[in-house]
DSSP file (Angstrom, degrees, kcal/mol; ACC not computed):
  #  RESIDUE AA STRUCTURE BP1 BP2  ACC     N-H-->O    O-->H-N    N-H-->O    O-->H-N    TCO  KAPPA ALPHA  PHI   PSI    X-CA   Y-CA   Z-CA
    1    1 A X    >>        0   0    0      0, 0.0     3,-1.5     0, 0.0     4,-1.3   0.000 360.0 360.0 360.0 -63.2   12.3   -1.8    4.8
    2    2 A X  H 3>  +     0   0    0      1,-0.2     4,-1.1     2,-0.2    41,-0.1   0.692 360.0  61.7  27.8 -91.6    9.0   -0.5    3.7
    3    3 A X  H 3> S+     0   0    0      2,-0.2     4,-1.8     3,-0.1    -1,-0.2   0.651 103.1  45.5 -45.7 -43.7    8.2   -3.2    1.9
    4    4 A X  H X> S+     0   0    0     -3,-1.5     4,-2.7     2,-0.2     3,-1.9   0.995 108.2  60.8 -70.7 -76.1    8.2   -5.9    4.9
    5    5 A X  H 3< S+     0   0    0     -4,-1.3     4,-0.4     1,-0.3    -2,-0.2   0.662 112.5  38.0 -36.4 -45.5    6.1   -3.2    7.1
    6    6 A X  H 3< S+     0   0    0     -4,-1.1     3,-0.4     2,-0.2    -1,-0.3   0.875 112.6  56.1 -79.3 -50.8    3.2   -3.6    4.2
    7    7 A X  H XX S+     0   0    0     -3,-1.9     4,-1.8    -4,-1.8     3,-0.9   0.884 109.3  49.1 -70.5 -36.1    3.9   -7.2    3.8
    8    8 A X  H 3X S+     0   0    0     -4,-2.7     4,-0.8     1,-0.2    -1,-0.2   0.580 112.3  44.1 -50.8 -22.9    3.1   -7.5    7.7
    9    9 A X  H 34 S+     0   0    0     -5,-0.5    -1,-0.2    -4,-0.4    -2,-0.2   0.020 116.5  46.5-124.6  14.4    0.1   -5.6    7.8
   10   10 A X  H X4>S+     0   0    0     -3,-0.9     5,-2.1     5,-0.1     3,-1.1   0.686 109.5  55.1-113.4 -14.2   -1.3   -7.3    4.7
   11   11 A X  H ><5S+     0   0    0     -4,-1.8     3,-1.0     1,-0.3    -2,-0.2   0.936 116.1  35.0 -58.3 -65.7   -0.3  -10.6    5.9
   12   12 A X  T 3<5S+     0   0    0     -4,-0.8    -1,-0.3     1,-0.3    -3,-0.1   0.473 108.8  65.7 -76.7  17.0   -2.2  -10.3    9.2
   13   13 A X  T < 5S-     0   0    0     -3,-1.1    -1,-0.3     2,-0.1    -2,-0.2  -0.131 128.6 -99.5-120.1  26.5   -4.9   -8.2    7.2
   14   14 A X  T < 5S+     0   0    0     -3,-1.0    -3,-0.2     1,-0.1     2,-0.2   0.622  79.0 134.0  90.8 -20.6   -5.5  -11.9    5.3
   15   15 A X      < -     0   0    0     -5,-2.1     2,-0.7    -8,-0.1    18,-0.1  -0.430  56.0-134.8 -88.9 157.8   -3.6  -11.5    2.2
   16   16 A X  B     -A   32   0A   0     16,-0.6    16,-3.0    -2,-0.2     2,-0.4  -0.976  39.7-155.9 -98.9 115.4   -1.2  -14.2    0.9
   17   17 A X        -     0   0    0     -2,-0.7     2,-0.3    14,-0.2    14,-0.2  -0.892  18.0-166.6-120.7 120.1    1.4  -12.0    0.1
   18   18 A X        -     0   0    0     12,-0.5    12,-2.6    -2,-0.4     2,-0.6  -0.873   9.4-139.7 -88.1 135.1    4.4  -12.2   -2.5
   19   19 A X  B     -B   29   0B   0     -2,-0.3     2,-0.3    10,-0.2    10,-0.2  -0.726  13.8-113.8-135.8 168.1    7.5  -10.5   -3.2
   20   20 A X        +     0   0    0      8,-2.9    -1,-0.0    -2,-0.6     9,-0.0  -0.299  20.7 179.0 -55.6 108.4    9.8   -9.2   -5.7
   21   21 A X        +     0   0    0     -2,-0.3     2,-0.7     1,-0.1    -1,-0.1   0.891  65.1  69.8 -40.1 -59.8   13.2  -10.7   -6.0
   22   22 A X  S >  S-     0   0    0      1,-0.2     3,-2.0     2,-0.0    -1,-0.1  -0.455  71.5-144.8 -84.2 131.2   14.4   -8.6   -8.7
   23   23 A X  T 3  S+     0   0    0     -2,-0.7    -1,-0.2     1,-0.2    -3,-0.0   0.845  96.9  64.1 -65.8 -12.5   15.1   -5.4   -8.2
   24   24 A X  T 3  S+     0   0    0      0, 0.0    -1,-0.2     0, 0.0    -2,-0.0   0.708  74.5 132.1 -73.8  -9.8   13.9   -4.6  -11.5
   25   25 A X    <   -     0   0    0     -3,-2.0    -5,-0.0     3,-0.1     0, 0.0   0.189  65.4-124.6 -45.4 150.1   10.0   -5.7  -11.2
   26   26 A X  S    S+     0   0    0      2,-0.0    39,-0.0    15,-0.0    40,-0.0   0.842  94.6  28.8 -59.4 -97.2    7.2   -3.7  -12.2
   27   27 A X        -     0   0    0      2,-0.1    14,-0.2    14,-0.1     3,-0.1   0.345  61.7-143.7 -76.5 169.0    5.7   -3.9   -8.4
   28   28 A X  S    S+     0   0    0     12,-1.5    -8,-2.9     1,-0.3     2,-0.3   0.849  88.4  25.9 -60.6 -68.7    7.0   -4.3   -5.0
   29   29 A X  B     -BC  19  40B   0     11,-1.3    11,-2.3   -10,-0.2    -1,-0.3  -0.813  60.6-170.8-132.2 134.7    4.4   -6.4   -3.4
   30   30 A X        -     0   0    0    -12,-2.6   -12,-0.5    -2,-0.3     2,-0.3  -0.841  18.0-178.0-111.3 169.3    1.9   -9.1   -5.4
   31   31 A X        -     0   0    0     -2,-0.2     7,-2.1   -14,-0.2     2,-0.6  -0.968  17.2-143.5-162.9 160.4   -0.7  -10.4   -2.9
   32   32 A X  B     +A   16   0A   0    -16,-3.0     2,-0.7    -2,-0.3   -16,-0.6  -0.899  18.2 176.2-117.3 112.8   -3.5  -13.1   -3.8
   33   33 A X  S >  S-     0   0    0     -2,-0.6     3,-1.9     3,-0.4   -18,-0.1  -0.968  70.0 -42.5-106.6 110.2   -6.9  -12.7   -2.3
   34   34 A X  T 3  S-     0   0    0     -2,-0.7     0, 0.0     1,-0.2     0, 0.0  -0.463 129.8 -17.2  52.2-148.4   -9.1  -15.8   -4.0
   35   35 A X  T 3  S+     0   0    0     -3,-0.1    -1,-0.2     2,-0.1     2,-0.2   0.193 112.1 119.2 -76.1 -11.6   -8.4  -15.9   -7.1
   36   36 A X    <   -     0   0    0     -3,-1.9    -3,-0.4     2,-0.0     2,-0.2  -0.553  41.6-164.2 -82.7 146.2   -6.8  -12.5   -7.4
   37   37 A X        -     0   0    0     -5,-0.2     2,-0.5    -2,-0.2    -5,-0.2  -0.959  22.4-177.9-129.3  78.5   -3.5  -11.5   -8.4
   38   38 A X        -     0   0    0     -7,-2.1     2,-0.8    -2,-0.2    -9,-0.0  -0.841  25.1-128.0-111.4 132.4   -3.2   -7.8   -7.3
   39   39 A X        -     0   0    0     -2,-0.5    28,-2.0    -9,-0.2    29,-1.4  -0.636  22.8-163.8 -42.5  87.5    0.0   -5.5   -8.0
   40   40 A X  E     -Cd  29  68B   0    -11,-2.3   -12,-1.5    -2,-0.8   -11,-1.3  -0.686   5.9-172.9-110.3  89.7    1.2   -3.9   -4.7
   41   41 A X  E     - d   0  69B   0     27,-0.8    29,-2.0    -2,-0.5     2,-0.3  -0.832  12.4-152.9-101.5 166.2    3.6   -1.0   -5.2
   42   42 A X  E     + d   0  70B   0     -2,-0.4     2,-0.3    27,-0.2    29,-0.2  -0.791  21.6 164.0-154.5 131.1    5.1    0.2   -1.9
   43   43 A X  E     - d   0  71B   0     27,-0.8    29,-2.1    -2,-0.3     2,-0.5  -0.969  44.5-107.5-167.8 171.1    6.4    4.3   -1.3
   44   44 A X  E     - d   0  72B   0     -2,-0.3     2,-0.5    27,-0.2    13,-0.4  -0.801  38.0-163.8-111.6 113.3    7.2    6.5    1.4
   45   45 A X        -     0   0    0     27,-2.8     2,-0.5    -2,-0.5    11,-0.2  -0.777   4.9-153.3 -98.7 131.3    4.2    9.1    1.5
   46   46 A X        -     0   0    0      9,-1.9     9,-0.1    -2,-0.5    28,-0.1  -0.931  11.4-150.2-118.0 108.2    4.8   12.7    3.6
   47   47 A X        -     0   0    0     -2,-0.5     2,-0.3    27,-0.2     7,-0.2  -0.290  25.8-101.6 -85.4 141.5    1.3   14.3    5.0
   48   48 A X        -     0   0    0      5,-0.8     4,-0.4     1,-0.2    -1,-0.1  -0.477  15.9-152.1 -63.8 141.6    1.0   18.5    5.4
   49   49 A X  S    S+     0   0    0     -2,-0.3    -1,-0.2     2,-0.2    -2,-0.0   0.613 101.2  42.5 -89.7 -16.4    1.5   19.3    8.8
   50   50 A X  S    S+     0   0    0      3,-0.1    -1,-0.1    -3,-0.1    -2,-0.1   0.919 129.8  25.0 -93.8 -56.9   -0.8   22.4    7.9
   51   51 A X  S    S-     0   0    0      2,-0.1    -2,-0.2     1,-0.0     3,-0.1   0.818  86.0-136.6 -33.7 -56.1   -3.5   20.4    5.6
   52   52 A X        +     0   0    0     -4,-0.4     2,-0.5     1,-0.2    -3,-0.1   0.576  59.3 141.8  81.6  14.1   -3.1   17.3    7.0
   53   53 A X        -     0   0    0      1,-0.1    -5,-0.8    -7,-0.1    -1,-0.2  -0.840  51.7-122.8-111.9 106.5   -3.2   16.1    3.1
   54   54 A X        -     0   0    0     -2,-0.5     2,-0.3    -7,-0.2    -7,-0.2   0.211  27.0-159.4 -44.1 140.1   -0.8   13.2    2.0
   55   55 A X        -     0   0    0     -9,-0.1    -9,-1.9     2,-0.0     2,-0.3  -0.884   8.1-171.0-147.7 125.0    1.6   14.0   -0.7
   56   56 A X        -     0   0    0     -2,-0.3     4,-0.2   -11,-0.2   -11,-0.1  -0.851  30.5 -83.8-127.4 138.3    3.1   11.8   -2.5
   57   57 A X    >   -     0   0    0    -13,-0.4     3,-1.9    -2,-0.3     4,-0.2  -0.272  44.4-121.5 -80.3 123.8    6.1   11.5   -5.4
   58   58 A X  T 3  S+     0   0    0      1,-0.3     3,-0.4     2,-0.2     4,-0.2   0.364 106.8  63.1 -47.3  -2.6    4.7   12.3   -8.9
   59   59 A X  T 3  S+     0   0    0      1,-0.1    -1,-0.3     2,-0.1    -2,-0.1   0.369  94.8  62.8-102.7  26.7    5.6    8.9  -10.4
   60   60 A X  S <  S+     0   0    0     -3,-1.9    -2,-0.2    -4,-0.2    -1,-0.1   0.080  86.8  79.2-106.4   2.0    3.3    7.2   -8.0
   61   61 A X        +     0   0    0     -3,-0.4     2,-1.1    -4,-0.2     3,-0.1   0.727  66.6  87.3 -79.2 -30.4    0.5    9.1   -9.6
   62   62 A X    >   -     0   0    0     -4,-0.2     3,-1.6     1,-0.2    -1,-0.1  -0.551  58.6-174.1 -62.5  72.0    0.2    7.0  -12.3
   63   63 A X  G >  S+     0   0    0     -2,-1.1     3,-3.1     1,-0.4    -1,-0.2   0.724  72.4  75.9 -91.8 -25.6   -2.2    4.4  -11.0
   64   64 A X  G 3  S+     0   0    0      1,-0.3    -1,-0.4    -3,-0.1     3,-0.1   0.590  93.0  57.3 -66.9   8.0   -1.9    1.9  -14.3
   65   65 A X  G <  S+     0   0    0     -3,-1.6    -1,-0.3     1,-0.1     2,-0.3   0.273 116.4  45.3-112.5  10.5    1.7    0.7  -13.0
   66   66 A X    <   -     0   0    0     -3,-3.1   -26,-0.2   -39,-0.1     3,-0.1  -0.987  52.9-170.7-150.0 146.8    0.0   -0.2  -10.2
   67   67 A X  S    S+     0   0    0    -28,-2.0     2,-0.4    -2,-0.3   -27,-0.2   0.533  94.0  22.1 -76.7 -35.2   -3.3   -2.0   -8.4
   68   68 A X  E     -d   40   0B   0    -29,-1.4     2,-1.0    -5,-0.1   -27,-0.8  -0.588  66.9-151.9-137.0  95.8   -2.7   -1.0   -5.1
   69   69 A X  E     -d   41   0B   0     13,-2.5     2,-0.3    -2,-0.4   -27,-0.2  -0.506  12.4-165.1 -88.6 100.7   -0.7    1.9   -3.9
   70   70 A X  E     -d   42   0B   0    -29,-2.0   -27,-0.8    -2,-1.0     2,-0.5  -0.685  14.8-171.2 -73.7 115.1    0.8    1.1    0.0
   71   71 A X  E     -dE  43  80B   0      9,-2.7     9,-1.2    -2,-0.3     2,-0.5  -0.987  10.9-158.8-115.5 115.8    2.0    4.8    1.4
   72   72 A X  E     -d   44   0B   0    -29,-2.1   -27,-2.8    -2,-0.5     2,-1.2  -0.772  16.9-133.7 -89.5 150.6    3.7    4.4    4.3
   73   73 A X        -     0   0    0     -2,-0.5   -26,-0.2     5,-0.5   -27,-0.1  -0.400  19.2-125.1-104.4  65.1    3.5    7.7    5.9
   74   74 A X  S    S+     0   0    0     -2,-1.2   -27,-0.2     1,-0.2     3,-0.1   0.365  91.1  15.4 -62.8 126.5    7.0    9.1    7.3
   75   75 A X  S    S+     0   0    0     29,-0.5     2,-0.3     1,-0.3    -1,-0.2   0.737 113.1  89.8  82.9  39.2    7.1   10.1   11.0
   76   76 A X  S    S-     0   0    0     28,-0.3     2,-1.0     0, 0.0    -1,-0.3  -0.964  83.3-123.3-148.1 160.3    3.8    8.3   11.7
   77   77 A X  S    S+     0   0    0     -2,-0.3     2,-0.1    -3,-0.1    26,-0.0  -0.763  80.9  91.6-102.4  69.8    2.9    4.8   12.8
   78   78 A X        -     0   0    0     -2,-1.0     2,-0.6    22,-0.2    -5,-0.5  -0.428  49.7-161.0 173.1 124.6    0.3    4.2    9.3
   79   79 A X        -     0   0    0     20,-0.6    20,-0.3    -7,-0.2    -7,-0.2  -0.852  16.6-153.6-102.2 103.0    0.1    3.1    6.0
   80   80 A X  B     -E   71   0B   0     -9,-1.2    -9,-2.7    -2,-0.6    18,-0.2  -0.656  10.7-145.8 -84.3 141.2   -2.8    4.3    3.9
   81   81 A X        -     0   0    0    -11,-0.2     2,-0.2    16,-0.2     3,-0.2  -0.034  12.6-130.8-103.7-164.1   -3.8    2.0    1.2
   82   82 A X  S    S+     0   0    0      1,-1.2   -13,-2.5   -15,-0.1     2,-0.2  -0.637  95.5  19.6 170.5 117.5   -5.1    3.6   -2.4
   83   83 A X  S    S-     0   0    0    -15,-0.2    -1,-1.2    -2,-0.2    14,-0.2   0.592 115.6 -95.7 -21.3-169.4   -7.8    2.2   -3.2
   84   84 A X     >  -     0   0    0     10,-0.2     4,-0.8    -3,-0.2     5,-0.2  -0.594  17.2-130.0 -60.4 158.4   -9.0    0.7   -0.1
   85   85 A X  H  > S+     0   0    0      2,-0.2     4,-1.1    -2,-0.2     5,-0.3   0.814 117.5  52.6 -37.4 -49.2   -8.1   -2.9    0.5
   86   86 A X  H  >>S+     0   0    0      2,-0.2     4,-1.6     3,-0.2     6,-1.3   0.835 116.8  44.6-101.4 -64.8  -12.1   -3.3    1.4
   87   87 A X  H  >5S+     0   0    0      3,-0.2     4,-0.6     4,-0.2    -1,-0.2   0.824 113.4  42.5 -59.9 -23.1  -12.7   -1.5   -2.4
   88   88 A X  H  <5S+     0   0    0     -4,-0.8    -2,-0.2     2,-0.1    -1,-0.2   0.630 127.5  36.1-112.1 -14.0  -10.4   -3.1   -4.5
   89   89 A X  H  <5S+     0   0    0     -4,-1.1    -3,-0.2    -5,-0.2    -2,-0.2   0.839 133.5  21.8 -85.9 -42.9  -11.4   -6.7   -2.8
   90   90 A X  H  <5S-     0   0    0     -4,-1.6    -3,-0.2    -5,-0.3    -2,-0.1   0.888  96.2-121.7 -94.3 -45.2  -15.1   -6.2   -2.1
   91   91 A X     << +     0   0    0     -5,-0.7    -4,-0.2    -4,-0.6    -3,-0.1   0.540  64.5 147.2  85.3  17.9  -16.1   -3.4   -4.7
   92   92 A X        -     0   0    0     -6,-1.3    -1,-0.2     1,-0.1    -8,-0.2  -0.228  59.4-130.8 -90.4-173.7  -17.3   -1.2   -1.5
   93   93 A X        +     0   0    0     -2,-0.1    -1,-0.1    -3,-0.1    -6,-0.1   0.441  57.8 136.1-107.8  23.9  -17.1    2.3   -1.3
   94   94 A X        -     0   0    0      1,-0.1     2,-0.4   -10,-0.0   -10,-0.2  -0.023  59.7-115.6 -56.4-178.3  -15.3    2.5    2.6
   95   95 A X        -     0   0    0      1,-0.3    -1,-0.1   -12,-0.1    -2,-0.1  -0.965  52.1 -36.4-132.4 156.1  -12.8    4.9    2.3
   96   96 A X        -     0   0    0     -2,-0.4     2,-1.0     1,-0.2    -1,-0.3   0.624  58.6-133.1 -11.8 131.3   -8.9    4.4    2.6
   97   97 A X        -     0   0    0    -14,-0.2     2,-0.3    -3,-0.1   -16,-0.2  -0.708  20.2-170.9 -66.1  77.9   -7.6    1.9    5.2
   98   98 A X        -     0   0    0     -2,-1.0     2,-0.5   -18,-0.2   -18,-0.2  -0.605   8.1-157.1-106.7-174.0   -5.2    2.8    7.0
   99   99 A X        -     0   0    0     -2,-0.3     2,-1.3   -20,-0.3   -20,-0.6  -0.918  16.6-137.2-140.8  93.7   -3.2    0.6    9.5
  100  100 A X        -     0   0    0     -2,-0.5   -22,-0.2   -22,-0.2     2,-0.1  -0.569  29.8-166.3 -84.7 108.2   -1.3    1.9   12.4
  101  101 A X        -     0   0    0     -2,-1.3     2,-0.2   -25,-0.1     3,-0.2  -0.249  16.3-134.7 -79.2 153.7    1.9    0.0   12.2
  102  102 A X  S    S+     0   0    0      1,-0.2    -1,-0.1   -97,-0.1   -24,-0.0  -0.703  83.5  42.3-109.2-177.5    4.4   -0.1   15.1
  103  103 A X              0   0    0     -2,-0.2    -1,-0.2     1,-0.1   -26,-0.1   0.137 360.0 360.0  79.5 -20.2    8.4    0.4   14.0
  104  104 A X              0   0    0     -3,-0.2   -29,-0.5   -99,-0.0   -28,-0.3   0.418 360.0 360.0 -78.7 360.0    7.8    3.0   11.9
């Protein structure tokens, strides 16, 4: 389910967005911006209610299994990207995107 929510908001965000068939793939989500081919892995991300500081499941830490980490953020309407979208296309320094999504 996730997965569609991210593919919806990268879709209107511009991206040409592909997706996994097999359930065994390294990624979720590929998505092509020019000439780029970037890895899109997809997880359910839970913020502190005291912090306010996203936490996320330790095998999602690992960034080399991934280009782009999509958290959707449970009990909220928003998916923060890691890097930004804006950094990992552009090479700017903005700081995480997030995307209030509706459905969530």
């Amino acid at each position: 389910m996730h997965e569609l929510l991210v593919a919806a908001d990268l879709l209107s965000n511009g991206f040409e967005v592909l997706r996994a068939l097999s359930p065994g793939c390294s990624c979720d989500l590929a998505i092509l911006k020019g000439d780029r081919l970037i890895r899109v892995q997809v997880t359910t991300g839970y913020r502190n209610k005291i912090t306010g500081k996203q936490r996320l499941p330790k095998r999602f830490r690992d960034a080399a299994q991934y280009d782009l980490l999509a958290i959707v953020i449970h009990g909220e309407k928003a998916i923060a990207y890691k890097p930004a979208l804006a950094e990992l296309i552009n090479g700017t320094d903005e700081k995480i995107l997030h995307t209030e999504v509706e459905g969530i």
